[in-house]
VEXDREN-2710 file (C-alpha; in Angstrom, 1 decimal):
% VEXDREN-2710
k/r/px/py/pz
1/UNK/18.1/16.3/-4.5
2/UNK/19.0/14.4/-1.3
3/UNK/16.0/13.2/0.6
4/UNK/16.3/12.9/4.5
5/UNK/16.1/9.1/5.7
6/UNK/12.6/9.3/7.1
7/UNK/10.5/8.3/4.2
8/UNK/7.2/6.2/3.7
9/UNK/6.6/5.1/0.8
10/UNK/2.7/3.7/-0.3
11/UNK/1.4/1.9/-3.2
12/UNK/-1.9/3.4/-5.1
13/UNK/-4.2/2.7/-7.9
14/UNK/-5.2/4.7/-10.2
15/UNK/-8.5/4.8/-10.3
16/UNK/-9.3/7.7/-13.1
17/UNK/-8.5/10.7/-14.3
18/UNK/-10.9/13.6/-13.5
19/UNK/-9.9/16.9/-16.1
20/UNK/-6.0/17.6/-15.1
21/UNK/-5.9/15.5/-11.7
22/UNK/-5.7/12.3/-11.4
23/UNK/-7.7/9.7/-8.6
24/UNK/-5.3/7.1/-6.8
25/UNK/-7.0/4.8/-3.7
26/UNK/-5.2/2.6/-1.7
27/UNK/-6.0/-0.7/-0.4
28/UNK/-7.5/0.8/2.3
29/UNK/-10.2/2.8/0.1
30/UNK/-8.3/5.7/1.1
31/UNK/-8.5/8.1/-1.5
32/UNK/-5.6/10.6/-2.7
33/UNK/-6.2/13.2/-5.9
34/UNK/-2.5/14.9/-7.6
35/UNK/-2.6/17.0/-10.8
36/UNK/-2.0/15.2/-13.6
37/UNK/0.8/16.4/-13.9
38/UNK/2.8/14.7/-11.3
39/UNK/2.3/10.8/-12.8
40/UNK/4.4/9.2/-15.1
41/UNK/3.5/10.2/-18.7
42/UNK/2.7/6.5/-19.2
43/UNK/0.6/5.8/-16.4
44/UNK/-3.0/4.7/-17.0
45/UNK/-6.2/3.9/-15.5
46/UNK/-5.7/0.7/-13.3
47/UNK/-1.6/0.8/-12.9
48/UNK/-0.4/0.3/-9.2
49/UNK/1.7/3.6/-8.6
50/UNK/4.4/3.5/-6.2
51/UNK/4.4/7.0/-4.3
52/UNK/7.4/8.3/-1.7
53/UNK/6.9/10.8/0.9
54/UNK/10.0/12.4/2.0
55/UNK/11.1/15.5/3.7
56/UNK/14.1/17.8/1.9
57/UNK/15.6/19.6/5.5
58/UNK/17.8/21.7/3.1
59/UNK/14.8/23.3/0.8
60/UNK/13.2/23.4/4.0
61/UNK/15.8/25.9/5.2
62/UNK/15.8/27.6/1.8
63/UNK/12.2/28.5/2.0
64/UNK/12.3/29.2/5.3
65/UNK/14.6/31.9/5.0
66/UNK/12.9/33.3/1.7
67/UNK/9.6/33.8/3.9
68/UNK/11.4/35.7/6.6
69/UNK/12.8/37.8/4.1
70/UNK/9.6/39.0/2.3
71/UNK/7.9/39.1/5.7
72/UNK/10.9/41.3/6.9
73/UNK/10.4/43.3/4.1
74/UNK/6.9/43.7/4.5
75/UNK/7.0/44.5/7.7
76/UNK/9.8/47.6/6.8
77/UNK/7.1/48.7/4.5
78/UNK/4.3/49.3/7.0
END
């Protein structure tokens, strides 16, 4: 996966774990809540977590042109 050159990256805590989604506030008291899922395996209650934001312009593209298609298609059907 190559990630485009704009990216931010932020560090969070995380606070707790809530069922399958997990709580992580920044320094700021801002407050962000991911599934689970998307943490390390390891991470627990009170680890800093460093987190990227990035745009892909190539699966950008790809889905793009997928949602044309099945509107194009649903459009042939009505």
């Amino acid at each position: 996966m190559k990630l485009d050159k704009d990216r931010q990256q932020t560090k969070l805590s995380l606070d707790r774990f809530e069922e399958d989604q997990a709580v992580l506030v920044s320094d700021k008291d801002e407050t962000m809540i991911v599934p689970k899922a998307f943490l390390p395996k390891s991470a627990k209650e009170g680890e800093v977590l460093v987190v990227t934001f990035a745009t892909e312009a190539a699966e950008t593209k790809q889905r793009e042109t997928k949602a044309k298609e099945i509107l194009n298609e649903i459009l042939k059907i009505s």
